[in-house]
MARKE-364282 format. One record per residue (C-alpha): residue in one letter; x, y negated, z. Coordinates in pm, 1 decimal. Layout:
<vexros>
{code a	east X	north Y	up Z} .
...
</vexros>
This chain:
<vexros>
{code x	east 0.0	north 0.0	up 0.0} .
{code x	east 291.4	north -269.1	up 66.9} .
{code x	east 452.7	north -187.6	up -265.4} .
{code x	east 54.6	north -242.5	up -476.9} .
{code x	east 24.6	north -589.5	up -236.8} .
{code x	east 362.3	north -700.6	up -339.5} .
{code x	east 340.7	north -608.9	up -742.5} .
{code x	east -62.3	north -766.3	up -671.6} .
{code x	east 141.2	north -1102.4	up -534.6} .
{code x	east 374.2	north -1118.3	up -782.2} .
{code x	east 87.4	north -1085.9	up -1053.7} .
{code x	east 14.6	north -1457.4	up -939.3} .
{code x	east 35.7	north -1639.9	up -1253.0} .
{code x	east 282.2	north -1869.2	up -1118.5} .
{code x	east 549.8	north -1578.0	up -1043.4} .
{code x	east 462.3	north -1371.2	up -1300.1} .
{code x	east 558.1	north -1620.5	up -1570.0} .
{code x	east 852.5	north -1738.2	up -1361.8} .
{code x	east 1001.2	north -1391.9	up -1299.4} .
{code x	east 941.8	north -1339.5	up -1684.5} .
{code x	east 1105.8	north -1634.6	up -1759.8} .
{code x	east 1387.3	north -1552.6	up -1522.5} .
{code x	east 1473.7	north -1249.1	up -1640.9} .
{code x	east 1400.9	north -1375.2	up -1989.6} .
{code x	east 1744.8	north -1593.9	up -1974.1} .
{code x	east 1880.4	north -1359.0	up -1774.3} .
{code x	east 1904.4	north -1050.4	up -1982.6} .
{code x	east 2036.3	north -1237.8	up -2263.3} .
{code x	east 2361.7	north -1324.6	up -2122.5} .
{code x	east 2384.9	north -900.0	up -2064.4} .
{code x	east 2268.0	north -779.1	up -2371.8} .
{code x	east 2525.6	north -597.4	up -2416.0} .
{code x	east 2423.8	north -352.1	up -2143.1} .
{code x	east 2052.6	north -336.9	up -2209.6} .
{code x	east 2104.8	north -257.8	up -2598.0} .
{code x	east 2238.4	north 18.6	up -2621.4} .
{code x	east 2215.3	north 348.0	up -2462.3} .
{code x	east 2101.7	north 237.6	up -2161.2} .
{code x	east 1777.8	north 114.5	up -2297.4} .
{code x	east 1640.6	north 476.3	up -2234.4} .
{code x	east 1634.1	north 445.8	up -1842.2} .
{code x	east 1410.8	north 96.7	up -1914.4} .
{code x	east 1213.0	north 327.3	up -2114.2} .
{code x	east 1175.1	north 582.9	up -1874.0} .
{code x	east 1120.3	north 305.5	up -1592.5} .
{code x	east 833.3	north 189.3	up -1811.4} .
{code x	east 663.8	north 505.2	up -1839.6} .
{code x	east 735.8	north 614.7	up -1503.4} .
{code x	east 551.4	north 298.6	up -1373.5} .
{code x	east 259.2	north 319.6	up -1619.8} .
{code x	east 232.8	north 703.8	up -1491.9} .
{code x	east 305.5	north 651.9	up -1114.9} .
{code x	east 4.2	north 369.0	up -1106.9} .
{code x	east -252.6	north 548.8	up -1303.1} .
{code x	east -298.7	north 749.8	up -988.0} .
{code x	east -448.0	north 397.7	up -833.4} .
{code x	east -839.2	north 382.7	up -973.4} .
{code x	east -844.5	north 38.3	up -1014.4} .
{code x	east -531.8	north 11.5	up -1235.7} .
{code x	east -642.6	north 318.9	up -1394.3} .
{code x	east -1030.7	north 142.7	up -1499.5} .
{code x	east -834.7	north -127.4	up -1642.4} .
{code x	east -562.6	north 44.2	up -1818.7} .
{code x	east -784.4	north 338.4	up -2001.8} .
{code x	east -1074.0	north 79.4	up -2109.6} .
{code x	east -1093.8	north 143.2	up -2461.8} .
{code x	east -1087.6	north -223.7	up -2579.9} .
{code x	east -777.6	north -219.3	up -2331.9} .
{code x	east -563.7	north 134.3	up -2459.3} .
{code x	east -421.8	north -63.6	up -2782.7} .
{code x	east -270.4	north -387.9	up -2624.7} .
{code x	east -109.9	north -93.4	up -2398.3} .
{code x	east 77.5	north 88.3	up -2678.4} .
{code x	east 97.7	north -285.6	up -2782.6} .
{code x	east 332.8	north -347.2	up -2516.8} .
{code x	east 526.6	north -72.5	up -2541.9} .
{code x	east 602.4	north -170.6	up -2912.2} .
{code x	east 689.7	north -525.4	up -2871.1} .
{code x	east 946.3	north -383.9	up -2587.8} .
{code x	east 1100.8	north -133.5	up -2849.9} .
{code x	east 1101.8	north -375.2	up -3111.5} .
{code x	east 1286.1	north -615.0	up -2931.2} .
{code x	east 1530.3	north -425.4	up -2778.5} .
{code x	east 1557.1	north -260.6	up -3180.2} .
{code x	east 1620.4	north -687.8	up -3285.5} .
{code x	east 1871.7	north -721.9	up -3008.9} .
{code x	east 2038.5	north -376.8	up -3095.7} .
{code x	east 2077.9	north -481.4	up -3456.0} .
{code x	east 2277.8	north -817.5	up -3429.4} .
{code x	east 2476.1	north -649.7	up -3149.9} .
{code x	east 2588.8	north -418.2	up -3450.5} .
{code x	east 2644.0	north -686.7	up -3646.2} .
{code x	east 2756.7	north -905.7	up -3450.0} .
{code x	east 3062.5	north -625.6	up -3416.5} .
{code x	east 3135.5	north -571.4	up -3754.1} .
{code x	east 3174.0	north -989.1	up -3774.6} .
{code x	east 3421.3	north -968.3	up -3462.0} .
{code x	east 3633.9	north -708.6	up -3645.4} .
{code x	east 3653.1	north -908.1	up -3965.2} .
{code x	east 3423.5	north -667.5	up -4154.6} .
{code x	east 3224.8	north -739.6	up -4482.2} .
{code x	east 2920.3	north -758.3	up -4304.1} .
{code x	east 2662.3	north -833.6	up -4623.7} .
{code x	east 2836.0	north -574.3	up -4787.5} .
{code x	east 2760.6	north -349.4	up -4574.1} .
{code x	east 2413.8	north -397.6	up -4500.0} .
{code x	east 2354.8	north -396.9	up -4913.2} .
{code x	east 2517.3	north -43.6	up -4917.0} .
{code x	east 2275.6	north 70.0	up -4663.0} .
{code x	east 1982.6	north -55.6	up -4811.1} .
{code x	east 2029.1	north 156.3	up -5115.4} .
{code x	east 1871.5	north 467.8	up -5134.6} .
{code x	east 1687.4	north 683.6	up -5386.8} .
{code x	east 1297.6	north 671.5	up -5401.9} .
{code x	east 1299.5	north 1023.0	up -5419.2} .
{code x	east 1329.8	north 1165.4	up -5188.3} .
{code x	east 1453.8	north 967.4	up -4955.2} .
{code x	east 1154.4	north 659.8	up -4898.5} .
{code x	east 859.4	north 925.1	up -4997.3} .
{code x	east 949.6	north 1148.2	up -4768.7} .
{code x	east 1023.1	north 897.1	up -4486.6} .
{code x	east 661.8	north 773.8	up -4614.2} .
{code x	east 456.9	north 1110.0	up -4612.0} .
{code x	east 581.0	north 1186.8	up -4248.9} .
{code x	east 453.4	north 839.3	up -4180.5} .
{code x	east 131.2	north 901.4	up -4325.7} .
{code x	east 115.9	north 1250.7	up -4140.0} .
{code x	east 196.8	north 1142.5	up -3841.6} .
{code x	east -52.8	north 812.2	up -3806.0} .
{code x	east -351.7	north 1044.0	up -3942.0} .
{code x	east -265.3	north 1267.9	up -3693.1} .
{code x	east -278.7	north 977.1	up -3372.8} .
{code x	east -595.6	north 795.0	up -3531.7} .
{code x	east -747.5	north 1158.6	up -3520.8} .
{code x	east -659.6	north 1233.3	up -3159.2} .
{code x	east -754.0	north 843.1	up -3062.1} .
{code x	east -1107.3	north 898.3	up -3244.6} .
{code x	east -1173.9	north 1209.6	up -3018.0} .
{code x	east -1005.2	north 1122.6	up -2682.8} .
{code x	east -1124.6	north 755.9	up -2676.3} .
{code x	east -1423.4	north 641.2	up -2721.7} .
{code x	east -1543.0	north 350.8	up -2951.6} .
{code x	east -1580.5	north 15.7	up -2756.6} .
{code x	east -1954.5	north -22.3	up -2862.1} .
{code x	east -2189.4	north -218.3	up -2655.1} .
{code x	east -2551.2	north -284.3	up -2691.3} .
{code x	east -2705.8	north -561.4	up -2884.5} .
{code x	east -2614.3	north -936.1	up -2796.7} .
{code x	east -2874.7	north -1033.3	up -2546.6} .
{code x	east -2834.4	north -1419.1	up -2515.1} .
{code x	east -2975.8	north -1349.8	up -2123.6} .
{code x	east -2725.3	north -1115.9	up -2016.3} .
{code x	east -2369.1	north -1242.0	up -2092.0} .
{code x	east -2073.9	north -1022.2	up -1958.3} .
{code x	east -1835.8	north -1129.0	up -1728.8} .
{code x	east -1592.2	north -1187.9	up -1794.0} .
{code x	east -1660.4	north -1297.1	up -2126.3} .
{code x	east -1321.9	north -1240.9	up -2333.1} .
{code x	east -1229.6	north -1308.2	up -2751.6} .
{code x	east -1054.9	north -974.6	up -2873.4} .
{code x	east -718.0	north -921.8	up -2771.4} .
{code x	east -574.6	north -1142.9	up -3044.0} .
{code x	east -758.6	north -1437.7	up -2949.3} .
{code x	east -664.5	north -1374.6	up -2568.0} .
{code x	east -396.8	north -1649.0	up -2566.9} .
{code x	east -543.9	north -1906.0	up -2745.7} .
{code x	east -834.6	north -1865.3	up -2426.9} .
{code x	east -572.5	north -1872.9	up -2180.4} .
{code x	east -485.5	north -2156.9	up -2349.6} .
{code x	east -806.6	north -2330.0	up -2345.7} .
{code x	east -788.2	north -2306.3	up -1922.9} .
{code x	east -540.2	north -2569.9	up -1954.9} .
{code x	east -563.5	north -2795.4	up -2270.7} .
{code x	east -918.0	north -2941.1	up -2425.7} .
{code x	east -1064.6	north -2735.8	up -2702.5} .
{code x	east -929.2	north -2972.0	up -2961.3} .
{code x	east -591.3	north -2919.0	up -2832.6} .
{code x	east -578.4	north -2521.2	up -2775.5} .
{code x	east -796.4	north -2433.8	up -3061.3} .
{code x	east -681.5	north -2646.7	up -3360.1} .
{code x	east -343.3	north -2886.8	up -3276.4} .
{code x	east -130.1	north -2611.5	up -3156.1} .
{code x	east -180.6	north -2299.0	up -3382.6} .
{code x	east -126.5	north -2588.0	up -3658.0} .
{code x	east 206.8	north -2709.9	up -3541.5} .
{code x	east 253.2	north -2309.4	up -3518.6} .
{code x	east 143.7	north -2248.4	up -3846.6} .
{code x	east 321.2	north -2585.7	up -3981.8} .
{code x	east 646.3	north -2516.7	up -3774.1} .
{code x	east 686.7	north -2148.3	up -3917.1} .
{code x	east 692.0	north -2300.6	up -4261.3} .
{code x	east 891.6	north -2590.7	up -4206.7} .
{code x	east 1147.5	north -2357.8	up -4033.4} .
{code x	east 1337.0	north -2250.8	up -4345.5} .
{code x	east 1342.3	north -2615.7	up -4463.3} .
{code x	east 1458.4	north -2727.8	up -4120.4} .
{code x	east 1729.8	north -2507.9	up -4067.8} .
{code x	east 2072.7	north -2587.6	up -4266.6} .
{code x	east 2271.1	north -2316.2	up -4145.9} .
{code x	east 2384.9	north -2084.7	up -4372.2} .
{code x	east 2495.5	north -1777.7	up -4121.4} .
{code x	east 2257.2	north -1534.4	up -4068.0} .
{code x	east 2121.2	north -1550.7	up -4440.6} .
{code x	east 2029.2	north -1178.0	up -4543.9} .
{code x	east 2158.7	north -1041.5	up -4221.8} .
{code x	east 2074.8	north -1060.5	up -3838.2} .
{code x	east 2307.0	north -1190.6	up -3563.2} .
{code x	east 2286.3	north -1313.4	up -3208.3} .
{code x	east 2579.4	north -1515.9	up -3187.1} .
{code x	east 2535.3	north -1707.8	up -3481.2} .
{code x	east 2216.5	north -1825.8	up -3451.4} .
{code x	east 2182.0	north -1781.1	up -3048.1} .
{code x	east 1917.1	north -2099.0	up -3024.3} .
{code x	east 1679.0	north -1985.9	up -3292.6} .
{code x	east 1659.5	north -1620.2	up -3175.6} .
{code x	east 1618.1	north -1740.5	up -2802.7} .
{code x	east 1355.8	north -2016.4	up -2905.0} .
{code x	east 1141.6	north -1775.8	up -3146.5} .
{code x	east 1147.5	north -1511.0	up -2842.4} .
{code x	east 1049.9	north -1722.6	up -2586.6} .
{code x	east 748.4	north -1815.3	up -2789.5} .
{code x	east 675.1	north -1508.9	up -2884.0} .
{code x	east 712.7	north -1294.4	up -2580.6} .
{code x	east 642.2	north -1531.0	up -2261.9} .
{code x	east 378.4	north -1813.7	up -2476.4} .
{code x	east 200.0	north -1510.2	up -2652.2} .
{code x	east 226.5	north -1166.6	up -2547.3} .
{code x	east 262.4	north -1270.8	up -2152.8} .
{code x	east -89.7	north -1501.0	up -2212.2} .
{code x	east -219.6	north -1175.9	up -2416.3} .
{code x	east -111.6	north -959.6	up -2081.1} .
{code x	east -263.6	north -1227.7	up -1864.0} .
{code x	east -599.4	north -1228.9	up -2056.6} .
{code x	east -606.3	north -855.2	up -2104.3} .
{code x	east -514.4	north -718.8	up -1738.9} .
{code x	east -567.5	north -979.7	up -1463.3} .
{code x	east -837.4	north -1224.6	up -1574.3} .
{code x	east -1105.3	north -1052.4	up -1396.8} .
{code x	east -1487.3	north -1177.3	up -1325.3} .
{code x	east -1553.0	north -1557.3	up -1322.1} .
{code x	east -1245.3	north -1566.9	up -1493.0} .
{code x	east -1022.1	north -1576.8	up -1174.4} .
{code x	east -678.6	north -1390.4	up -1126.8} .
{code x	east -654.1	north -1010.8	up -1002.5} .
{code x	east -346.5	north -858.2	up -950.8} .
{code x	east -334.1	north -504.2	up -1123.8} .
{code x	east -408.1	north -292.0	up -838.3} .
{code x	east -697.3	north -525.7	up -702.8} .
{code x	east -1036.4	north -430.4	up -742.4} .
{code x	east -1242.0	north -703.3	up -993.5} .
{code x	east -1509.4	north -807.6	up -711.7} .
{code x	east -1771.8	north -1012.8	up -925.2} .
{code x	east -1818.7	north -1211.3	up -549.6} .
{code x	east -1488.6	north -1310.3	up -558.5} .
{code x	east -1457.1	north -1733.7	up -592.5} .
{code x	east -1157.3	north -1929.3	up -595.3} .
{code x	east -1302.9	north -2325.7	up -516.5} .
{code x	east -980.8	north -2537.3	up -759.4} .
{code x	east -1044.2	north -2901.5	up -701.5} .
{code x	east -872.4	north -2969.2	up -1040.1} .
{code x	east -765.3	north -3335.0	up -1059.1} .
{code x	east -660.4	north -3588.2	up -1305.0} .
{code x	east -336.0	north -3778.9	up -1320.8} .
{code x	east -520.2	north -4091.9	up -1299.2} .
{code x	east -727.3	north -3975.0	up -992.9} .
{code x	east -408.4	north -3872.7	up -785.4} .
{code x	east -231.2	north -4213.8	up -924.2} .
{code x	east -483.6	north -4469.9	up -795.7} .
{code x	east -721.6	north -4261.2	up -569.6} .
{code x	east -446.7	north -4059.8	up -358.6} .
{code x	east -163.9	north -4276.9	up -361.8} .
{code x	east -242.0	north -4619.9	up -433.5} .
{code x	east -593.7	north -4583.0	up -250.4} .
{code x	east -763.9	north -4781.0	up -489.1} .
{code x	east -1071.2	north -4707.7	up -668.3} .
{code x	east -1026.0	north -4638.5	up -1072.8} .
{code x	east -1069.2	north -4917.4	up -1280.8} .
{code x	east -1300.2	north -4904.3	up -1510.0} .
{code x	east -1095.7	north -5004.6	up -1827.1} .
{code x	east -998.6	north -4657.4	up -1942.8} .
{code x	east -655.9	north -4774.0	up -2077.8} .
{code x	east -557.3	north -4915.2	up -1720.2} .
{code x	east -670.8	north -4613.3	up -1590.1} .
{code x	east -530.8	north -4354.7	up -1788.1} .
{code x	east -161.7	north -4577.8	up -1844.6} .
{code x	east 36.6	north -4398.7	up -1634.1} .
{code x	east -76.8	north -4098.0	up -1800.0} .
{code x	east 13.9	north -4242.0	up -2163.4} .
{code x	east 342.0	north -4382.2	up -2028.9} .
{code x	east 426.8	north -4029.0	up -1912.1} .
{code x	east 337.4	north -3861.0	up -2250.3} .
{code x	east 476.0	north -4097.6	up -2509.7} .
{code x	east 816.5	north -4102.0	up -2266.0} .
{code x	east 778.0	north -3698.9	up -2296.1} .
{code x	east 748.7	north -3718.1	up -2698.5} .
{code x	east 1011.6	north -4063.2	up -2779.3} .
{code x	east 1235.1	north -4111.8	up -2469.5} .
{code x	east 1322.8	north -3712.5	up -2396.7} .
{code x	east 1448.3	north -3642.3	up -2709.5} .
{code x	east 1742.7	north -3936.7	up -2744.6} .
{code x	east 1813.1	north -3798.1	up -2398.0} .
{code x	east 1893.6	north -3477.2	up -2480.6} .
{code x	east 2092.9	north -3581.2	up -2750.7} .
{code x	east 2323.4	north -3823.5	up -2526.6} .
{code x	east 2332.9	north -3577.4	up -2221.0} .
{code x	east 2425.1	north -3240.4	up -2432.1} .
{code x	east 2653.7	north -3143.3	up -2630.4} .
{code x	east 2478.6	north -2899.4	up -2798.9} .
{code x	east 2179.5	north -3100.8	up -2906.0} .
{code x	east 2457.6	north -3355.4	up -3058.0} .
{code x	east 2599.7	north -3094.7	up -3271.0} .
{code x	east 2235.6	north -2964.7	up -3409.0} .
{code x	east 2172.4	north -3369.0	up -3481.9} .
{code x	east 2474.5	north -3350.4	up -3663.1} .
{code x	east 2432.6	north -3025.9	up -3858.4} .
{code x	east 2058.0	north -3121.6	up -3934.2} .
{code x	east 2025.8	north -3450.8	up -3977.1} .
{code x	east 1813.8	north -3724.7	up -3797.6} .
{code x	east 1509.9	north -3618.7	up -3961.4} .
{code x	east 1499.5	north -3262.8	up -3942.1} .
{code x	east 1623.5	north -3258.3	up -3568.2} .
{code x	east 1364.3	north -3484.3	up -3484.8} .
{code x	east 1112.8	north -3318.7	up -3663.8} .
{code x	east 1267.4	north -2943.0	up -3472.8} .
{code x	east 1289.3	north -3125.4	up -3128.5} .
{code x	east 881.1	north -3217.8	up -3190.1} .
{code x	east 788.8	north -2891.9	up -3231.5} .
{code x	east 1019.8	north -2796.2	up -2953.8} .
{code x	east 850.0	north -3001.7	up -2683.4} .
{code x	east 502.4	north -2921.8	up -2805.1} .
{code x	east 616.5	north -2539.6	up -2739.6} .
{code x	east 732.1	north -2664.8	up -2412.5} .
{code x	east 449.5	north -2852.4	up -2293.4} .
{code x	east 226.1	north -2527.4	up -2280.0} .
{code x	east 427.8	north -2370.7	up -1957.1} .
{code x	east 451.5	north -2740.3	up -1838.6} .
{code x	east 82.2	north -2816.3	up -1795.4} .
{code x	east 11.2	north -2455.5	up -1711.2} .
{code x	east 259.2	north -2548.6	up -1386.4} .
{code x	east 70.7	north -2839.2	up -1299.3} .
{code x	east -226.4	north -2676.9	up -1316.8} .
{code x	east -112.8	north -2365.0	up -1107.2} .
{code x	east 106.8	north -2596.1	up -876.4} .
{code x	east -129.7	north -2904.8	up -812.9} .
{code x	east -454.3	north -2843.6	up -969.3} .
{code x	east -392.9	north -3119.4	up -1223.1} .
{code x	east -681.5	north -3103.7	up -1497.0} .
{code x	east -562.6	north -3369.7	up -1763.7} .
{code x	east -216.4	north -3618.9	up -1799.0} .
{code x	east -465.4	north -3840.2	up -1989.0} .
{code x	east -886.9	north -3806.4	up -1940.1} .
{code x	east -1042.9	north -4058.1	up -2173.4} .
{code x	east -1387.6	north -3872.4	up -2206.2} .
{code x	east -1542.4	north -4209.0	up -2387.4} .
{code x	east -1313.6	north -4108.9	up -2701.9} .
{code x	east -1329.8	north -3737.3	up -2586.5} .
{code x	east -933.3	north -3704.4	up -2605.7} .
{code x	east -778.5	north -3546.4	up -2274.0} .
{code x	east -436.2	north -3418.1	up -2263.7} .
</vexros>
């Protein structure tokens, strides 16, 4: 029981991310270690956890929900694919240490016959999926509810699995700002990338040490803004849309009162005790002053205080860096406000409901 009530503590949003991110940065510096052989033991420490807390019945009613068995194997796959990434420019990072043609060599093992190499690599595919959709078909059963009834909503009411982090998402940003301004800087960042980026290493092959702030940046996205939210959404958002740690039974009773504030209300109200004026820009300026210093004033700082920023201003060029650094600090800004929110119960940097634009 101590071990569930510490893993249910640690589930806390606020660790949970911060642990993640932790050993996030941590690992990286190690990678050595963790890519290679010894991979198998995080493997095995993986399924030895998954196995070990089936045996609790409120893990196991979460885990073994059909909608819930995919993002599962899910998991598991991300895991092996990254450590397969990190494994890979390792390698290559190797051959570039020893002097070695490393383009050559990856075009010399990308050539192989059609037949019989690919088809047969191919038909065991096919085999093999056919066989796991088969089993899944029989062992699990379909997710099918009864009709919508407009009376009886469930709770908690979630999007499918791949929406999951955009409604995390919506817990701490407006609608407007979850829902349509942030996949679009995704969507517009992940095609500006290639035009962005100047460097030539890396081109056709994969390498950690030559492009170390890319790979990091694109993983931390990836794995603690999307699959983490994903996690969050899938396993411990339980009724009422309030936290449960993983061995914690979902009690429909259970409330969490959040006196969620704004910026402007803790400004004025809490420490200038004052009443908020009733010009929205007065009241809301502090707010603006903090996000346009965020956007404008944080990136020239990073440029004079590190070296490394300097350099990618001088590979890039003025406009492309501060075009990268944008994106950058929109990425950023999700685990910030999520912080806030978690730390202080701050609702919105900027509430201007007569325009209906909150930040």
């Amino acid at each position: 029981m101590f071990i569930k009530d510490v893993i249910n503590l640690l589930a806390a949003p606020q660790w949970f991310i911060t642990l993640s991110v932790v050993v996030f940065f941590l690992t990286l510096p190690i990678q050595r270690l963790w890519t290679g052989r010894n991979a198998i033991v995080l493997f095995l420490g993986m399924f030895a956890f998954l196995f070990l807390s089936m045996r609790d019945p409120n893990f196991n009613l979460i885990v073994t929900k059909p909608d819930n068995v995919p993002i599962v194997g899910m998991l598991f796959l991300v895991a092996f694919f990254l450590w397969f990434s990190l494994w890979q420019a390792k390698r290559n990072d190797e051959i570039v240490a020893r002097g070695g043609d490393l383009k050559a060599e990856i075009e010399s093992n990308k050539k192989v016959f059609v037949w019989p190499d690919l088809l047969y690599i191919e038909f065991i595919c096919l085999i093999a999926l056919t066989f796991v959709l088969v089993a899944w078909s029989i062992l699990i059963r379909a997710p099918l509810e009864e009709p919508a009834n407009p009376t009886d909503s469930p709770n908690p009411s979630k999007a499918p699995w791949y929406f999951l982090g955009l409604q995390e998402m919506l817990v701490y940003f407006d609608p407007w700002l979850a829902g349509v301004v942030f996949p679009s800087f995704i969507i517009i960042g992940l095609m500006a990338l290639p035009f962005l980026d100047k460097n030539p290493k890396g081109n056709g092959y994969y390498t950690f040490r030559e492009r170390p702030f890319a790979i990091i940046v694109f993983n931390f996205g990836f794995v603690i803004l999307w699959v983490l939210l994903i996690l969050l959404g899938t396993f411990l958002r339980g009724p009422n849309w309030n936290f449960f740690g993983p061995y914690e039974y979902w009690d429909v009773h259970k409330l969490e009162p959040l006196v969620n504030v704004n910026l402007s209300e803790i400004v004025w109200v809490e420490w200038l005790n004052s009443g908020l004026p009733s010009n929205w820009f007065l009241r809301e300026v502090w707010g603006i002053v903090i996000v346009l210093g965020y956007f404008m004033a944080l990136p020239p700082l990073l440029v004079k205080k590190m070296r490394f920023f300097r350099s990618l201003l001088e590979q890039m060029g003025t406009l492309r860096f501060y075009f990268m650094i944008f994106l950058f600090l929109v990425m950023v800004a999700l685990p910030v406000k999520m912080y806030l929110r978690w730390l202080i119960n701050l609702k919105y940097i900027v509430a201007i409901p007569e325009i209906f634009f909150n930040i």
